[in-house]
C-alpha positions in Angstrom: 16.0 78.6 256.1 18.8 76.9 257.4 20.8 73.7 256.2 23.2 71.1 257.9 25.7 71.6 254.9 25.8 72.6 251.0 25.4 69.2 250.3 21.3 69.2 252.1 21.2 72.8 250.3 22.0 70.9 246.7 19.4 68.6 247.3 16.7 70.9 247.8 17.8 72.6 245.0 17.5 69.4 243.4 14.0 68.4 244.1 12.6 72.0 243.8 14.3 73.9 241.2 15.7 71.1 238.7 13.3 68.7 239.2 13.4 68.5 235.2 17.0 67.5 234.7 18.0 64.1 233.9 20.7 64.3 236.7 19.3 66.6 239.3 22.0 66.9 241.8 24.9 67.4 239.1 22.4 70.5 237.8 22.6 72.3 240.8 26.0 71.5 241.8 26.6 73.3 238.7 24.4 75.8 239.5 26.0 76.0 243.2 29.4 76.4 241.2 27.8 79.0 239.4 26.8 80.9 242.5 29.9 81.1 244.3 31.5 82.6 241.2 28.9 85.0 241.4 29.1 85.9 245.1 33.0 86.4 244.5 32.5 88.7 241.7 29.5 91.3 242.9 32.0 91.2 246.6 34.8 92.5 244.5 32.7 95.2 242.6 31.3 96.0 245.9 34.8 96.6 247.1 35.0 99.3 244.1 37.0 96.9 242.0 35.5 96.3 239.6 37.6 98.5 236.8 40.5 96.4 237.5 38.5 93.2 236.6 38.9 91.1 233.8 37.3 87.4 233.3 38.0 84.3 232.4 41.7 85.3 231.2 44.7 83.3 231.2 47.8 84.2 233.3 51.2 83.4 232.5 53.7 81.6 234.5 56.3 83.7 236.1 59.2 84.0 233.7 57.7 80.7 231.5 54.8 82.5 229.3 54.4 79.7 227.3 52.5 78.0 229.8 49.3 79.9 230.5 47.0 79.4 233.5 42.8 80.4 233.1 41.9 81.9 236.2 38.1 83.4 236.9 39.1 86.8 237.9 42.3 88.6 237.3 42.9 92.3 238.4 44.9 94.5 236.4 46.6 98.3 237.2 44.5 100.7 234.8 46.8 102.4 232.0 43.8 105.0 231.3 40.1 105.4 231.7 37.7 106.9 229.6 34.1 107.8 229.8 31.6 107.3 227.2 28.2 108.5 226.6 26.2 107.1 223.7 22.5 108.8 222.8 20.7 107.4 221.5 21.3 104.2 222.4 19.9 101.0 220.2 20.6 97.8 220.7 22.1 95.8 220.7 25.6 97.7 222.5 28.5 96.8 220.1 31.9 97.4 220.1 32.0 98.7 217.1 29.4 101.7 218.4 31.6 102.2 221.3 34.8 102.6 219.3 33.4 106.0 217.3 33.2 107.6 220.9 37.2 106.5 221.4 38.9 108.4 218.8 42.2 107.9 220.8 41.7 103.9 219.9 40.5 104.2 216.5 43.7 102.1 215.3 43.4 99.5 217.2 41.2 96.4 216.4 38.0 96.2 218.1 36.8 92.4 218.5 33.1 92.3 217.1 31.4 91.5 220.4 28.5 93.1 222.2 28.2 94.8 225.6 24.9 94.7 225.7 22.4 92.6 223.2 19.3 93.4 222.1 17.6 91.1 224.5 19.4 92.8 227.3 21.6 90.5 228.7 24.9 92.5 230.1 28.2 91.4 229.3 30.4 92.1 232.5 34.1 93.4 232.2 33.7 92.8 228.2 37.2 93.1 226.1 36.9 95.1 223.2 40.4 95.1 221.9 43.6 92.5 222.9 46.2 94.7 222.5 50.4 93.8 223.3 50.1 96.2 226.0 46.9 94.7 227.7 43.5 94.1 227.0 40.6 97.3 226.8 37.2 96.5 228.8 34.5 98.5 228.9 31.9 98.1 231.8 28.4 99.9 232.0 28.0 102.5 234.4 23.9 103.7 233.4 21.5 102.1 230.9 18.3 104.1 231.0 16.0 105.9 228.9 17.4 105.1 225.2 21.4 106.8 226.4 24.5 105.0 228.3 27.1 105.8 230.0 30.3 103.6 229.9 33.5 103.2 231.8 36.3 102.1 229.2 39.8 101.0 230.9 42.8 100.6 228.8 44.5 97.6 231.1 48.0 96.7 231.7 48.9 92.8 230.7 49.9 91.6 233.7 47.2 91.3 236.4 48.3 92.5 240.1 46.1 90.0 241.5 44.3 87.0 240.6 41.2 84.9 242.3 40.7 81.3 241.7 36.7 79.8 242.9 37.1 76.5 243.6 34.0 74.3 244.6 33.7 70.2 244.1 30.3 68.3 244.9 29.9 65.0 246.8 28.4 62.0 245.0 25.8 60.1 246.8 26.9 57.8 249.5 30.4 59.0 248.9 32.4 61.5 252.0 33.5 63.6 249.5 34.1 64.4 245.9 36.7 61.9 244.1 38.1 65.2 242.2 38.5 67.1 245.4 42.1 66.6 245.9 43.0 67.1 241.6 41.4 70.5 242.6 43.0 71.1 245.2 46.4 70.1 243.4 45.6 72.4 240.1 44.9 75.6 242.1 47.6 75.3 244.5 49.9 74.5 241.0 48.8 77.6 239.7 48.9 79.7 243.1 52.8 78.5 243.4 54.2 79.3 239.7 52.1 82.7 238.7 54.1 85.0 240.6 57.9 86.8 240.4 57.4 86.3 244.5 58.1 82.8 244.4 57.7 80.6 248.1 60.7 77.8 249.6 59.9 75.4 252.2 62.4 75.4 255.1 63.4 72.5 257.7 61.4 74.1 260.1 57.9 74.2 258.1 58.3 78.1 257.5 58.2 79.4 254.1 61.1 81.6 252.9 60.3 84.0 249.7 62.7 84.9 246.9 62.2 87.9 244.6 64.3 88.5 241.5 65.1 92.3 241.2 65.3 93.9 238.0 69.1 94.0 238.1 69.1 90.6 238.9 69.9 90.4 242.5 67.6 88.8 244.7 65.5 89.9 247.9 64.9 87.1 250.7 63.1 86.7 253.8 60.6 85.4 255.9 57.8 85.0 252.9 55.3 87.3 254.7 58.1 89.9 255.4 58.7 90.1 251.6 54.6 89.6 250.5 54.0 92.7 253.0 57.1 94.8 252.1 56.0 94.1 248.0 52.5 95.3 248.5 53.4 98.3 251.2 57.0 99.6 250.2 57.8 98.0 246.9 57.7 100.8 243.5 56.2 98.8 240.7 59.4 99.2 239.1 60.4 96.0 241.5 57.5 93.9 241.3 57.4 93.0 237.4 55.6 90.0 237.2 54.3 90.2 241.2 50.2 88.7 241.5 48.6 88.0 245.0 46.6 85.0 244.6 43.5 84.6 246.2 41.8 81.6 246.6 37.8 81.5 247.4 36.7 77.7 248.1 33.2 76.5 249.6 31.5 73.3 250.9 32.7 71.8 254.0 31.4 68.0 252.7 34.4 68.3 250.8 37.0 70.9 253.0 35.6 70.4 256.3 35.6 73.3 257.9 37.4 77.0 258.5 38.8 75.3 262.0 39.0 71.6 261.1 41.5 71.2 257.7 41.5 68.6 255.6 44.7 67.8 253.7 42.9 69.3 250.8 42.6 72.9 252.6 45.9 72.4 253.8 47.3 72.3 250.4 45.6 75.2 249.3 45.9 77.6 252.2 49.8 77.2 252.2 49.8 78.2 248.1 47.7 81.0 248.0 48.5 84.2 249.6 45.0 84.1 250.6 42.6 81.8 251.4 38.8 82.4 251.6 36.5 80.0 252.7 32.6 80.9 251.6 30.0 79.5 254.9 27.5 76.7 253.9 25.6 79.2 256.3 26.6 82.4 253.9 25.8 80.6 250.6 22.8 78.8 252.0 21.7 82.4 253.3 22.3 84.0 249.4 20.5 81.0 248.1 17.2 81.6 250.5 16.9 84.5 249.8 17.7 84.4 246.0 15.3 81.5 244.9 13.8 79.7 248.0 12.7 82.7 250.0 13.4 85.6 247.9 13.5 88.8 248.9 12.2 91.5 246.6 15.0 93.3 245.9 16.7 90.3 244.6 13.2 89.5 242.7 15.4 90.1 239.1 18.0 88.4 239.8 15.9 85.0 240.7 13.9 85.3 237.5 17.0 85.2 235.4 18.2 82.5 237.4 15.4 80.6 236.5 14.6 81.7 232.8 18.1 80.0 232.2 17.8 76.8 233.9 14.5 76.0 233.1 15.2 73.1 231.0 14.5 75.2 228.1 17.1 75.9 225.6 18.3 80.0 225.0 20.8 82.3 226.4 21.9 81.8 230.0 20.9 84.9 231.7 22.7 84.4 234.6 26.7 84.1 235.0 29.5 86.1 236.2 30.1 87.1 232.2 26.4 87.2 231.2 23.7 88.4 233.4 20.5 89.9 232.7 20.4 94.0 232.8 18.1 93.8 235.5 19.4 90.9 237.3 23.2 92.7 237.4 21.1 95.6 238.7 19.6 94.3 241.7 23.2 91.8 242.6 25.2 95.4 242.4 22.9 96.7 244.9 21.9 94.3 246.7 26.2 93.2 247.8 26.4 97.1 248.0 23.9 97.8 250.6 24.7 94.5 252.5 28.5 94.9 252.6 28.9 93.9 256.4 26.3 91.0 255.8 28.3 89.7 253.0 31.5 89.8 254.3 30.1 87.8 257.0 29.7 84.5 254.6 33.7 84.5 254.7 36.5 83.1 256.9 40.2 83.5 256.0 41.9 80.4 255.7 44.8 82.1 255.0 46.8 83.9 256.3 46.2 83.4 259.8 45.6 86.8 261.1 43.9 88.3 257.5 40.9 89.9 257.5 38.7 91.0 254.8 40.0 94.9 255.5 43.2 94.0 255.2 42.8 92.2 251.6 40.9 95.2 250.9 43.4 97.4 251.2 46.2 95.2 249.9 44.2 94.8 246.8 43.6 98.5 246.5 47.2 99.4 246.9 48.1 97.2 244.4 46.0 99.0 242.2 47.0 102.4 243.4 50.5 101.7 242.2 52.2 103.7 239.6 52.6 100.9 237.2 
């Protein structure tokens, strides 16, 4: 099914799948926002990220940590990894069952917080300790016949990378969203002041970066010389307090399009490093296939979507932290076994000549790095 824009694709969502809310069109934008978080998140685990991931977390500013920045995804290098295997397994998963299989953790202070309740609904990339060094997040690698097997990663603090999602809906007669451009401005805020590789505007329109080292002195240049060099040549040793920042925004109503820029793109592909842009013809194409034509693979993943907005109160079954066993199931291997399909719902705004290989690597040497 295809659809002139997001906007047409809200409002079928609208008048088919929340035809019980009071406000129909702010449900599903909600539920679009939702979506494009989503997307983001089962692409980077796709990618074989997902170890590095940590959610909702707040980011300092470069060299002022007393101002803190929530970002949805942050990446961090991985101090150590564990593997756990608990049988038998009841639920719900807690942290507290988890911690008796890390006897090399056993001082520090678990939060009380489940992985996995007893309703099965998954928590992704769930914290079990906040320690001064970085947090520890365990992820579940198999869940099946009363065992389970768990990746735990003790995580530095600082995050190599961060991704922002960043999606704003139109009202009705309006051309666009009166709160595009205060998103615009609070992403590209956060984009410019997370990082040690900090970004100067020359005469000429070209962008000149400035690196502290740790003796103090300073490395110039060209701001893609220095973003390349940092991620290719740099030890870790010189990039203390270094994050690529990756934008992911969606719905031309309100950005126009990959090729035509509003001032509101404009502002955002010259603060992140990069600068995704998800299709209205890539997100309509999830949606179709998710609720409106759904494919049966994805058949778990649309019945949590719709147990948890279906009016109804209870446990939403269905978002990048909480997601249904079965739902998370079918998204992992459903972006898995479509790779070259998904990748195809994104443009890079930013930089010019990116591609999604290139961030791919970037982001893997990143993590690579002897931190």
């Amino acid at each position: 099914m295809n659809f002139e824009s997001v906007d047409a694709l809200q409002r079928t969502l609208a008048d088919t799948v929340f035809r019980y809310a009071s406000d129909r069109k702010k449900a599903a934008g909600r539920a679009l926002g939702t979506l494009v978080e989503i997307v983001t998140f089962y692409t980077l685990r796709a990618w074989d990220l997902r170890d590095h991931i940590v959610i909702e977390r707040s980011v300092p500013e470069f060299g002022n940590p007393s101002i803190m920045h929530n970002v949805e995804f942050s990446l961090h290098p991985i101090r150590a990894r564990h593997k756990v295997e608990i049988a038998p397994l009841f639920l719900p998963l807690t942290a507290a069952k988890i911690r008796g299989h890390l006897p090399l953790l056993g001082k520090l202070e678990f939060r009380s917080t489940q992985v996995v309740s007893s309703d099965g609904v998954l928590r992704n990339a769930t914290v079990l300790v906040e320690a001064g060094s970085g947090p520890v997040v365990a992820n579940v690698d198999i869940l099946e016949d009363s065992r389970c097997e768990l990746t735990v990663c003790e995580l530095f603090a600082n995050p190599f990378a961060i991704f922002e999602c960043k999606r704003v809906g139109v009202e009705e007669g309006m051309r666009k969203g009166p709160q595009t451009i205060e998103k615009a401005k609070q992403g590209a805020y956060v984009a410019r002041s997370v990082s040690s590789l900090q970004k100067i505007r020359l005469r000429n329109g070209a962008f000149q970066g400035v690196m502290e080292r740790p003796d103090g002195a300073f490395r110039t240049g060209s701001y893609d010389t220095l973003l390349r060099e940092a991620i290719d040549d740099s030890p870790a040793d010189d990039l203390a307090g270094f994050m690529l920042t990756v934008g992911v925004v969606s719905n031309h109503g309100n950005w126009f399009t990959s090729d035509n820029h509003n001032k509101e793109l404009r502002v955002l592909a010259q603060s992140y490093d990069w600068l995704l842009f998800l299709t209205d013809a890539g997100l309509s194409q999830f949606i179709d296939r998710l609720l409106l034509n759904p494919r049966p693979e994805l058949a778990p993943a649309r019945d949590a979507f719709l147990s948890s907005y279906s009016g109804n109160s209870g446990t939403n079954r269905f978002t990048k932290v909480r997601i249904a066993l079965t739902a998370n199931e079918a998204l992992r291997n459903y972006f898995l076994t479509h790779e070259a399909e998904v990748e195809s719902w994104f443009n890079v705004i930013a930089p010019r000549s990116g591609s999604l290989e290139t961030l791919q690597d970037d982001l893997r040497k990143l993590g690579a790095k002897d931190w």
